[in-house]
C-alpha positions as CSV (number, residue, x, y, z in Angstrom):
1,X,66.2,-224.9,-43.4
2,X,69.3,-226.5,-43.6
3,X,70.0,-229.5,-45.8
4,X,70.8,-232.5,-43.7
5,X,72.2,-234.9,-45.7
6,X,71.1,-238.1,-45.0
7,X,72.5,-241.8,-46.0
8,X,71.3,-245.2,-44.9
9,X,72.4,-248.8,-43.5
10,X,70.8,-251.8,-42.2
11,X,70.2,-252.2,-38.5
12,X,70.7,-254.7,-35.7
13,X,67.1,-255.2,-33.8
14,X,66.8,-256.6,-30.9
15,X,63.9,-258.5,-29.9
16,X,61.8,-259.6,-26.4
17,X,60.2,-263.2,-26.7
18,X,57.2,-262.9,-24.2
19,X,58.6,-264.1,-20.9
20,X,59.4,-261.6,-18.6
21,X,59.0,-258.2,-18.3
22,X,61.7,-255.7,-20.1
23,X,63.5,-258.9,-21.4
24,X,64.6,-258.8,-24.6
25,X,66.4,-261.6,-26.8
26,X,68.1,-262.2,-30.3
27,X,65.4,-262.4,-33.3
28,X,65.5,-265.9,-34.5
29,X,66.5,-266.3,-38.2
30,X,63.1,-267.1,-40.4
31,X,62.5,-270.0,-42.9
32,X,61.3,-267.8,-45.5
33,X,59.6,-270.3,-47.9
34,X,58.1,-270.1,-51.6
35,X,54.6,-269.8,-50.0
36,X,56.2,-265.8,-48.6
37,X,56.6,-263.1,-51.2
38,X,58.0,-259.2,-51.1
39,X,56.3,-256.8,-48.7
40,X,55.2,-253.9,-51.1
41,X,55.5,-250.4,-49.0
42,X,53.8,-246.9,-50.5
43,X,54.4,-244.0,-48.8
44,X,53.1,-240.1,-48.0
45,X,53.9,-237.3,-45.7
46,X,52.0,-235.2,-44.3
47,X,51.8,-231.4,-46.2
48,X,53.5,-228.9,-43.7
49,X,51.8,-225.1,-44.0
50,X,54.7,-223.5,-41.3
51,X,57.8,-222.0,-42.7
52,X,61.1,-223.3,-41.5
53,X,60.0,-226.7,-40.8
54,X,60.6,-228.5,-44.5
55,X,63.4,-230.7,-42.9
56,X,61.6,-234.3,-43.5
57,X,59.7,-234.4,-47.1
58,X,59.3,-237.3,-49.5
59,X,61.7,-236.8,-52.0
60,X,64.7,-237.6,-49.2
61,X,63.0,-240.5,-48.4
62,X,62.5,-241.7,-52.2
63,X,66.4,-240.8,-52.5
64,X,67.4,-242.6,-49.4
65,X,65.0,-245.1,-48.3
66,X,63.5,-245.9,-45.0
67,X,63.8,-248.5,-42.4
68,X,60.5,-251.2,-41.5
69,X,60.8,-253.8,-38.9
70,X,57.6,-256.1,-38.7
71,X,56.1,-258.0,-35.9
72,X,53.8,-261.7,-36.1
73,X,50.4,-261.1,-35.5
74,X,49.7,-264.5,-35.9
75,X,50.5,-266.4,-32.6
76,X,47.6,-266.8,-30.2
77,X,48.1,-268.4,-26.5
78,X,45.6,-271.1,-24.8
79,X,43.1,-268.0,-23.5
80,X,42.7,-266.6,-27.5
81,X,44.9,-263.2,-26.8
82,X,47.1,-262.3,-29.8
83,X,51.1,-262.1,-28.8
84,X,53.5,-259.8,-31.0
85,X,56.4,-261.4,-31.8
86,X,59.7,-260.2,-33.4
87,X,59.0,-261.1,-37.4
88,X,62.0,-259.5,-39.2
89,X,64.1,-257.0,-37.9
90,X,65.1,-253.4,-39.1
91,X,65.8,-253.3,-42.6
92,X,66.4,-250.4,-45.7
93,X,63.4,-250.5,-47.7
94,X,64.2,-248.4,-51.3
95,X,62.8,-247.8,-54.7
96,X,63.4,-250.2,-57.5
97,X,63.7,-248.4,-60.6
98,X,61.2,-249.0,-62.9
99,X,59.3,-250.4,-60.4
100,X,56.9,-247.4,-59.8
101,X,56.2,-245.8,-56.6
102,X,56.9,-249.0,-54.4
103,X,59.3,-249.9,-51.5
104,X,60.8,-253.1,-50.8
105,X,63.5,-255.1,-49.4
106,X,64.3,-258.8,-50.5
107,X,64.4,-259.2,-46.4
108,X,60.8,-258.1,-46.1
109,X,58.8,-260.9,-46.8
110,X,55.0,-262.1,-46.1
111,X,54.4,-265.1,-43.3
112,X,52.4,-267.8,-44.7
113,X,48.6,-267.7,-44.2
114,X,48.2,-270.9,-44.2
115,X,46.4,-272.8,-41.8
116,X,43.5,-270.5,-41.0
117,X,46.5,-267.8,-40.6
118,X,46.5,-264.8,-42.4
119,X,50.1,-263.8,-42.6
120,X,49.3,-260.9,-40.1
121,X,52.0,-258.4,-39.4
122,X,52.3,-254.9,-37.4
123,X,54.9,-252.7,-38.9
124,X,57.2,-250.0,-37.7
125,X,58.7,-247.8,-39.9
126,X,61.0,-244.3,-39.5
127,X,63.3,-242.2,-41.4
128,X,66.0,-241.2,-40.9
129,X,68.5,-244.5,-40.5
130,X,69.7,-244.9,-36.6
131,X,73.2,-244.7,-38.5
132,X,71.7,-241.4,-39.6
133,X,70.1,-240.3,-36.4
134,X,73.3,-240.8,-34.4
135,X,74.8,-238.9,-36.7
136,X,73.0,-235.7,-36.5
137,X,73.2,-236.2,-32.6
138,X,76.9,-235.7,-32.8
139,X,77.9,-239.5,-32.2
140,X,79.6,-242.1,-33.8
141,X,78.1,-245.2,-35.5
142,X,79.6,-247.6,-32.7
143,X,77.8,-245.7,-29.9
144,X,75.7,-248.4,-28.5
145,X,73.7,-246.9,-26.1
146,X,71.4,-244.6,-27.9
147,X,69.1,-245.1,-30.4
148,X,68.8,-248.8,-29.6
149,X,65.9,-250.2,-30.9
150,X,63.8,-253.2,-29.4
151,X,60.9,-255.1,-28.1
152,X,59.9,-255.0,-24.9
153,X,57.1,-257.8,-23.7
154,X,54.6,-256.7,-20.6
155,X,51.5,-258.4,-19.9
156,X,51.1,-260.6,-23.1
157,X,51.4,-257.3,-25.1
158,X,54.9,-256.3,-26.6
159,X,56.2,-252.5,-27.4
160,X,58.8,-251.7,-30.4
161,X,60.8,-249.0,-28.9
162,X,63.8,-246.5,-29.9
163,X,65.6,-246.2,-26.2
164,X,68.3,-243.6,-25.9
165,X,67.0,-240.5,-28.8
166,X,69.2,-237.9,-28.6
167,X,69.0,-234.4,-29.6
168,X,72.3,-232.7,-30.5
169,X,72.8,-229.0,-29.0
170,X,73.6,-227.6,-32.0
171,X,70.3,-226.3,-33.8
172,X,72.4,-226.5,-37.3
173,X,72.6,-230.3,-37.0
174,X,68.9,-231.1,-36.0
175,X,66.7,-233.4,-38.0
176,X,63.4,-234.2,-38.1
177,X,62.1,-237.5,-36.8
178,X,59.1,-239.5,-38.3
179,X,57.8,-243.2,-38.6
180,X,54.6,-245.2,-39.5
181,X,53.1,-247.7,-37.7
182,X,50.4,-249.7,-39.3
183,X,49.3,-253.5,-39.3
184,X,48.5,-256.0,-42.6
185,X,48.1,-258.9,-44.2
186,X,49.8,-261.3,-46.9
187,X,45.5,-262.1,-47.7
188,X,44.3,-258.5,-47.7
189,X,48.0,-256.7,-48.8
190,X,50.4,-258.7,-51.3
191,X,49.1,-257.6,-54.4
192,X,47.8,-253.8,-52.6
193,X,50.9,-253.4,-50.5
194,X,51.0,-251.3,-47.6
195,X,50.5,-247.8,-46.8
196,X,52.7,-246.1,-44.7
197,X,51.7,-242.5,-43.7
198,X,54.7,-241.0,-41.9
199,X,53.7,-238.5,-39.2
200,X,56.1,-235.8,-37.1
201,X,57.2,-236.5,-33.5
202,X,59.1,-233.3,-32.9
203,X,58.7,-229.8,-32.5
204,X,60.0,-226.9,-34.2
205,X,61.1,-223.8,-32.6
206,X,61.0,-220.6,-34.1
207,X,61.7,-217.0,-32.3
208,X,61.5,-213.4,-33.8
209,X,62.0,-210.1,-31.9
210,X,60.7,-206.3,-31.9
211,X,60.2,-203.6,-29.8
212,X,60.8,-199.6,-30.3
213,X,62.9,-199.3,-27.0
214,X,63.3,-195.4,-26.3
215,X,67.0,-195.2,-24.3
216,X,68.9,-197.8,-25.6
217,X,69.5,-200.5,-28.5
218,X,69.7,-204.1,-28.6
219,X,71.9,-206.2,-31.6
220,X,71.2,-210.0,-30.9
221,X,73.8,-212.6,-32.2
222,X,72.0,-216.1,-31.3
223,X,69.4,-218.5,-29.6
224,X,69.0,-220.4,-26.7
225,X,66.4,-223.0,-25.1
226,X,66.9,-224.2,-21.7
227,X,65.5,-226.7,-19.5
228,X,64.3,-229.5,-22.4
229,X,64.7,-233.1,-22.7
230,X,67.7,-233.6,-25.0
231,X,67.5,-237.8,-24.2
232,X,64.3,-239.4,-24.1
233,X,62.1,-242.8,-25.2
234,X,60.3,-243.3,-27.9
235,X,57.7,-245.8,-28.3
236,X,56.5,-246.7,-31.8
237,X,53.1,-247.2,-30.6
238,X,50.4,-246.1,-28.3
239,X,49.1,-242.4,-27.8
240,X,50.9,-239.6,-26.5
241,X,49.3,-238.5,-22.9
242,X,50.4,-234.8,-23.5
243,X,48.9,-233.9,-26.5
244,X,46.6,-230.7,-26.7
245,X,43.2,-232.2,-27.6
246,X,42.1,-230.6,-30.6
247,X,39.5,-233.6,-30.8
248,X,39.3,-236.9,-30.0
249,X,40.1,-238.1,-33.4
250,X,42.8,-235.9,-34.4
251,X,44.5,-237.0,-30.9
252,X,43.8,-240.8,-31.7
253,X,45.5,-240.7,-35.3
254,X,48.8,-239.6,-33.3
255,X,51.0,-242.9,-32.7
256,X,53.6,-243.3,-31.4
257,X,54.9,-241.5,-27.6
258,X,57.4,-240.1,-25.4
259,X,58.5,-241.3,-21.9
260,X,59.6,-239.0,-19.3
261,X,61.9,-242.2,-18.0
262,X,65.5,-241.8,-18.9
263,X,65.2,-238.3,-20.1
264,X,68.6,-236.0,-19.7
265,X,67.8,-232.1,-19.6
266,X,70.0,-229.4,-21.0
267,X,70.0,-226.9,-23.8
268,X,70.4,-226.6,-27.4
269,X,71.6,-223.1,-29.2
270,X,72.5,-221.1,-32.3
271,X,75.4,-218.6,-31.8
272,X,75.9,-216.8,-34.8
273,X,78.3,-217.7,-37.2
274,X,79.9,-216.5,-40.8
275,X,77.6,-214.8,-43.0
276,X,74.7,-214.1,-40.4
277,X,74.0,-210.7,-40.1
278,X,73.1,-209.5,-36.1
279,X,69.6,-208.4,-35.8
280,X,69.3,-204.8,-34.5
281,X,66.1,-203.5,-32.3
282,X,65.6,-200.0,-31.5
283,X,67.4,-198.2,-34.7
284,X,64.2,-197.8,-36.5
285,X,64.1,-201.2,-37.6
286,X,61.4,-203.8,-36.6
287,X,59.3,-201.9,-34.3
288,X,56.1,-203.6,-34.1
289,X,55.1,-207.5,-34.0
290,X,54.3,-207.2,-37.9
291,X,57.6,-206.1,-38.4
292,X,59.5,-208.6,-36.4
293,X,62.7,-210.6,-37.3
294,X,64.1,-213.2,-37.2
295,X,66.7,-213.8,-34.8
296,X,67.7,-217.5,-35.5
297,X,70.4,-216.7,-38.3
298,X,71.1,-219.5,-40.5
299,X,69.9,-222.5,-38.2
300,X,66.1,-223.0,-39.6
301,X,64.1,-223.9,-36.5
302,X,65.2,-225.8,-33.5
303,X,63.7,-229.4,-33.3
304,X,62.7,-230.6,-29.7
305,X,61.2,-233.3,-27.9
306,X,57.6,-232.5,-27.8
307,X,56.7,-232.8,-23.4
308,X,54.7,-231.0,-21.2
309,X,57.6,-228.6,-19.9
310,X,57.4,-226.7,-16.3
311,X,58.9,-222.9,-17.1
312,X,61.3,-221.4,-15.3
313,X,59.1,-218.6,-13.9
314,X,60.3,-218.6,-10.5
315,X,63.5,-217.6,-11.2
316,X,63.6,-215.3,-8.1
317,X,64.1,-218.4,-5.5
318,X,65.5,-220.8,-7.7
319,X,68.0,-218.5,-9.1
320,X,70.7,-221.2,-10.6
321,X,67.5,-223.5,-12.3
322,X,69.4,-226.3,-11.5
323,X,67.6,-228.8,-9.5
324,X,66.8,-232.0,-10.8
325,X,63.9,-231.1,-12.5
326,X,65.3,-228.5,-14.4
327,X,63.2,-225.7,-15.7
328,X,62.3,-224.5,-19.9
329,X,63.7,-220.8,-20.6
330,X,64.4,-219.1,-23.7
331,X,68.0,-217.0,-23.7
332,X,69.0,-214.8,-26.3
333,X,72.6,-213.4,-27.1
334,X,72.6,-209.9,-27.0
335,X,74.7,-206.9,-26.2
336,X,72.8,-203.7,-24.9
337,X,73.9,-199.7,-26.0
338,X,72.6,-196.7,-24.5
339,X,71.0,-194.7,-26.9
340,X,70.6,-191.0,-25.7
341,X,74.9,-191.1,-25.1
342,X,77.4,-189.4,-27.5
343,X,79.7,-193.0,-27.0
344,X,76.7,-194.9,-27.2
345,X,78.1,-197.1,-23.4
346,X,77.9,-200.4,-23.6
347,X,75.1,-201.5,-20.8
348,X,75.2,-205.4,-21.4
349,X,77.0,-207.7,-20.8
350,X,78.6,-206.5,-18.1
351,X,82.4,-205.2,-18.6
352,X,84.5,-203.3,-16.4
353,X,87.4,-201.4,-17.4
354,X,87.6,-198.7,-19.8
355,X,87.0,-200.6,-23.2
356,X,87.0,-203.9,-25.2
357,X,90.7,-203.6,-25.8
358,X,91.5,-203.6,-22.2
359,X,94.7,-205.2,-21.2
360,X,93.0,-206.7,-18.2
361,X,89.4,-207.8,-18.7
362,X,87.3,-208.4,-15.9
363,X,83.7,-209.4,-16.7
364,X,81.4,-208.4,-13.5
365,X,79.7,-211.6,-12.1
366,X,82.1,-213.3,-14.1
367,X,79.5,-214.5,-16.1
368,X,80.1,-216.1,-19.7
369,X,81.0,-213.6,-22.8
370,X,80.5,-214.4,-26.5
371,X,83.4,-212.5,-28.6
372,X,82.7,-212.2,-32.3
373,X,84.0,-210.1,-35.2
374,X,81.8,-208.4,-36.9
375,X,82.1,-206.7,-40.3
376,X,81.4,-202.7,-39.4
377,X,79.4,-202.0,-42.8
378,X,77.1,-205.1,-42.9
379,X,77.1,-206.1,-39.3
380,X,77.9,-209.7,-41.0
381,X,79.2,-212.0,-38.6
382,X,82.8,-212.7,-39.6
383,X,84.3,-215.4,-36.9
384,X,83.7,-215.9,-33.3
385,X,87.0,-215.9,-31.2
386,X,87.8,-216.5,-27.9
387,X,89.4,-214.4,-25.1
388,X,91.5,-216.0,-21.8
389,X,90.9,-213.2,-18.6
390,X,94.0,-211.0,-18.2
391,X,95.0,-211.3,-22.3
392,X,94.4,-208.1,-24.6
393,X,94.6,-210.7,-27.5
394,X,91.6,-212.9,-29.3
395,X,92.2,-216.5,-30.7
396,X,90.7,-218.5,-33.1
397,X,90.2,-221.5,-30.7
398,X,89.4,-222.5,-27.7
399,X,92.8,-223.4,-26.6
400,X,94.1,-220.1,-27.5
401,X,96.5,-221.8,-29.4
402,X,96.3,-219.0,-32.6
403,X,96.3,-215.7,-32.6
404,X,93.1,-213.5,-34.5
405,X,94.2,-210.5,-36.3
406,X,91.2,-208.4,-36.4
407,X,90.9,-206.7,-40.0
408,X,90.6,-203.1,-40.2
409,X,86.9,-203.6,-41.7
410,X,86.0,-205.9,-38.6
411,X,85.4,-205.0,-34.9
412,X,85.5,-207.5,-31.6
413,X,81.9,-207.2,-30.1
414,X,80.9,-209.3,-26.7
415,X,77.6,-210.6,-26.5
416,X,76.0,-211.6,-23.0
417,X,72.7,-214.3,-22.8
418,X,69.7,-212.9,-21.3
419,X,67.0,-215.5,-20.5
420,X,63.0,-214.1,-21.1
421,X,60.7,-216.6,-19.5
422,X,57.2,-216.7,-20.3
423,X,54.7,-216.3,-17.6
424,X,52.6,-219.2,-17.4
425,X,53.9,-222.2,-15.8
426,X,53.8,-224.7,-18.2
427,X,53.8,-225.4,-21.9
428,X,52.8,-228.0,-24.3
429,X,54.5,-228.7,-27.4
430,X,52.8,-231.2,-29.9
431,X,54.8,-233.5,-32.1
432,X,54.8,-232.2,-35.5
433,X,53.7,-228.7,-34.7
434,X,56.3,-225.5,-35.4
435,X,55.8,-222.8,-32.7
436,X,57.1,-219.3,-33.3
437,X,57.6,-217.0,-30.2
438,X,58.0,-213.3,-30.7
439,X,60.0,-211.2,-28.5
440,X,59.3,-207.6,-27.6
441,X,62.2,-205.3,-26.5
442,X,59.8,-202.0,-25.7
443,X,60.4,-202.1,-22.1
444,X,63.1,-204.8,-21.4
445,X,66.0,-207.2,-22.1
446,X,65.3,-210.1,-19.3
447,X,67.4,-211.5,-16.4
448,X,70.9,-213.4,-16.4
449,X,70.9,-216.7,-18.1
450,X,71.1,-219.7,-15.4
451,X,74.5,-220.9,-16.7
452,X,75.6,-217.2,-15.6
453,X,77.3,-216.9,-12.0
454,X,74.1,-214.5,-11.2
455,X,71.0,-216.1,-12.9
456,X,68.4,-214.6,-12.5
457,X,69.6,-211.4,-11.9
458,X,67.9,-208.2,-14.0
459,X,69.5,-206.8,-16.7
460,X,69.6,-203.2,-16.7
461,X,68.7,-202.5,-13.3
462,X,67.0,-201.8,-11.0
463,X,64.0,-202.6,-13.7
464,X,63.6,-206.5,-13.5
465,X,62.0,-208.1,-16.5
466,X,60.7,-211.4,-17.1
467,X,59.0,-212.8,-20.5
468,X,54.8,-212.6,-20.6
469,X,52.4,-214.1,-23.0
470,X,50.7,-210.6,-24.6
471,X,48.2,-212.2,-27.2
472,X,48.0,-214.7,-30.2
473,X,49.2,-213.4,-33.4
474,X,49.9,-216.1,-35.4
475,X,47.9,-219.3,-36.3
476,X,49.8,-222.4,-36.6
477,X,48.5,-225.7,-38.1
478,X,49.7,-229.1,-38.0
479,X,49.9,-231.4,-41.2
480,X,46.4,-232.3,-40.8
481,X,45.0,-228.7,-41.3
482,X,44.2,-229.0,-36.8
483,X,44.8,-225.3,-35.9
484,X,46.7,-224.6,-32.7
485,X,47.4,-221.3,-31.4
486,X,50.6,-219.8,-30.2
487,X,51.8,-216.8,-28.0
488,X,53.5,-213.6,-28.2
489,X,56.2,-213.5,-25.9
490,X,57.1,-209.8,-24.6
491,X,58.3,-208.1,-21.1
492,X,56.8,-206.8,-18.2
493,X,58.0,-204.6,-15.4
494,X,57.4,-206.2,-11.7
C-alpha cells in the first residue's frame, strides 16, 4: 500500500444547543477551573489479517496524533432524560515524550463532578485530521463544505457528525478512515484515562484476473469501480443498518454509520502509470484462480464507502447506467489480440484504419481510448499520452500542448474499458472488511463501459458476456477474527 503521509491541525467544531431540529450553534468557551485536569487517551487498532489494507496502523497515529471532541453528559432536563451538549470541540491529541503511551491535549480537560455530577463525557475521536482528509480527497484546506463536522440535536438526543466525506477518484490518494467513540468519567477515568479502540469504516477493494482463453490474449493496464457513493454522511455514533450480521454482538460493537442522504455517485480508478508492468492473460501466464494476478498496479486497494450497492446487471435496458440511482460495475482497461493470427489483430478497443500510426484515427463508437507507452522488453508502463482525432502525433498533456517522442525501445498501445458485472443484484460491503474479486478471462472480456458512447454493448461479438459469481475461494476476516466470505467473479455466455 501506498504511504499516505499524513500531518495534523486543530479544527473548528460546530456545535447544536438542543432547540430545534438540525440547528447548530458556536460552542461556548469553557471556564476550565483548578477542580478540571488533563483527559488521558490510550489507544489500539484493530490487527488486520488481509493484504493490501495496512493503510491506517498505530504507529502513524503515535507519529501524528489524533483528533477527540467531547460532549457533557452531565445536564439532565425537568423529566430526568440526559441531553449531550457540545463540551470542547475538535482538538490534536499527541504523545508527550516521556510520558508513556498516553494522549493528551492541554484543551482536553475533565468537567467538575461536583455536586452529585460525575464529570461525564462522550467522546469522538478519528484519524486522520479533516485538514488531512481533505487532502487526500483532492481539496484544499479552505473548502468549507465537506468534511464539516457538528452536532446535530433531534428529540432531546444529539448526533456528532462528519457531513460532506469525500472519496477522491484516484485510488493512489485513498486513505483509510477510523474513529472511536466511547463515554467516561473525571470519577471513574482521571487517574485510568480513556481507552480508545479505533475501528475501520471503509472498504477495501481488491481485484485479480485469470483465465486460459483459447483464440485470443488480453494485457490489462488499470481498474475501475462504477456506480459508488464518492460523498456521503458520517455519523459518529449509532449502528450501521447494512451490516452483514455475523452475530448480534459483533454487529453491536460497530459504531458509527453512513447515510444514504447527500450521497454523490461516480467512480474511482487506477490507470497504469510508470513502473507498472501490464498484466497479460492467455500467454501461459496465470491460468487458473490459484494463479491469478494482480491487476491493480501500484495503487494498493481501493477504499470505498461501505453501502448496500444495487449492480448494474441490467445493462441490456439501461444501457448508459445513468439514472439517478446509478448502478455498481467493475471496468477494467484492457486491449484484446487475436491469438491464432500471424499479426496478432487487435480486436479491442475498437480502431478503424490500418494501424496505430494512422494519420486519421477514427475510434468506432467513438468511445474513450487510453494511449500508453509501453517498454517492448518488460511491458513496463513508461508514460501515458494523449491523442486529439485526426493527429498522427501523441502529447504529453492533455492540452496537446508537447509533443511525445516515442523511444525506439517503447511502443504506443490503446487500451479500451470493459465493464464485467456480477450477477446478483446487490452487494454489501462492511466497514473495515477488504474484498478481493477475481476475474476469469476463459470465455470473455465483458461489455462497453457506461461512460462509452455504446455501454453496454458486447465486446467481441456476437458473444455477449457479463461478470457471474462462480464460488468462494478466498476467506476474508475482519479485525475481529468475524469471517466473511467473498466471490469469484468470472463470465458467462447468454
Amino acid at each position: 500500500m501506498n504511504d499516505k503521509r499524513i500531518k495534523h491541525t486543530g479544527l473548528i467544531f460546530l456545535s447544536a444547543f438542543l432547540l430545534s431540529s438540525c440547528s447548530q450553534e458556536d460552542l461556548a468557551d469553557h471556564d476550565l477551573t483548578n477542580d478540571e485536569s488533563e483527559i488521558l487517551f490510550f489507544t489500539s487498532v484493530p490487527g488486520v489479517e488481509t493484504r493490501s489494507y495496512d493503510n491506517i496502523d498505530l504507529d502513524r497515529i503515535k507519529k501524528n496524533g489524533f483528533n477527540v471532541a467531547a460532549a457533557s453528559l452531565d445536564n439532565v432536563n425537568e423529566k430526568g432524560d440526559t441531553i449531550p451538549v457540545g463540551y470542547f470541540p475538535s482538538q490534536l491529541v499527541t504523545q508527550t515524550p516521556g510520558m508513556g503511551e498516553a494522549y493528551r491535549s492541554a484543551s482536553c480537560r475533565w468537567p467538575s463532578n461536583k455536586d452529585n455530577k460525575d464529570g461525564k463525557l462522550r467522546f469522538f475521536a478519528f484519524f486522520p485530521s479533516v485538514n488531512d482528509l481533505k487532502k487526500s480527497a483532492g481539496l484544499s484546506e479552505n473548502d468549507d463544505t465537506h468534511f464539516k463536522l457538528e452536532y446535530i440535536s433531534t428529540n432531546n438526543t444529539v448526533e456528532y457528525w462528519m457531513r460532506g466525506f469525500k472519496v477522491n477518484k484516484d485510488i493512489t490518494q485513498h486513505s483509510d478512515f477510523v474513529t472511536a467513540t466511547v463515554e467516561g468519567t473525571k470519577t471513574d477515568n482521571l487517574y485510568s484515562g480513556i481507552n480508545l479502540t479505533f475501528q475501520h469504516h471503509l472498504s477495501g477493494l481488491y481485484f485479480e484476473a485469470f483465465g486460459d482463453p483459447q483464440s485470443y490474449e488480453v494485457e490489462i493496464a488499470g481498474v475501475r469501480v462504477g456506480g459508488i457513493a464518492l460523498e456521503s454522511d458520517f455519523s459518529f455514533q449509532g449502528i450501521s443498518n447494512n451490516l452483514t450480521p455475523q452475530n448480534e454482538s459483533w454487529r453491536l460493537t460497530k459504531v458509527g454509520r453512513w447515510t444514504g442522504v447527500n450521497q454523490k455517485k461516480g467512480c474511482v480508478e487506477y490507470i497504469f502509470q510508470e513502473g507498472d508492468e501490464v498484466v497479460q492473460i492467455g500467454k501461459g501466464n496465470y491460468k487458473t484462480k490459484e494463479e491469478s494476478a494482480n491487476i491493480m498496479g501500484r495503487s494498493g486497494c481501493a477504499l470505498v464507502i461501505p453501502l448496500d450497492y444495487t449492480v448494474w446487471t441490467d445493462y441490456k435496458n439501461n444501457k448508459n447506467n445513468n439514472i439517478a440511482n446509478q448502478k455498481l460495475y467493475f471496468s477494467v482497461l484492457l486491449r484484446v489480440k487475436e491469438k491464432l493470427t500471424d499479426n496478432n489483430t487487435l480486436l479491442y478497443p475498437y480502431i478503424e484504419g490500418a494501424n496505430l500510426n494512422s494519420s486519421v484515427i477514427v475510434t468506432e463508437d467513438n468511445m474513450k481510448v487510453v494511449y500508453l507507452s509501453v517498454e517492448r522488453s518488460t511491458g513496463k508502463i513508461k508514460h501515458q499520452v494523449y491523442r486529439k482525432t485526426g493527429d498522427k502525433k501523441f502529447y504529453t498533456d492533455k492540452s496537446y500542448s508537447k509533443e511525445y517522442i516515442t523511444p525506439e525501445n517503447e511502443e504506443i498501445r490503446n487500451y479500451g474499458w470493459a465493464s464485467c458485472i456480477p450477477s446478483t443484484t446487490t452487494q454489501r460491503w462492511n466497514p473495515g472488511f477488504q474484498y478481493i474479486y477475481k476475474l476469469d478471462y476463459t470465455n470473455g472480456v465483458g461489455v462497453q463501459d457506461p461512460e462509452d458512447a455504446m455501454p453496454g454493448k458486447p465486446i467481441i461479438a456476437p458473444i455477449e458476456v457479463t461478470g457471474t459469481p462462480l464460488a468462494t475461494w478466498h476467506t476474508v476476516k475482519d479485525y475481529n477474527n468475524v469471517e466473511i466470505k467473498d466471490e469469484e467473479v468470472g463470465f458467462t455466455i447468454e
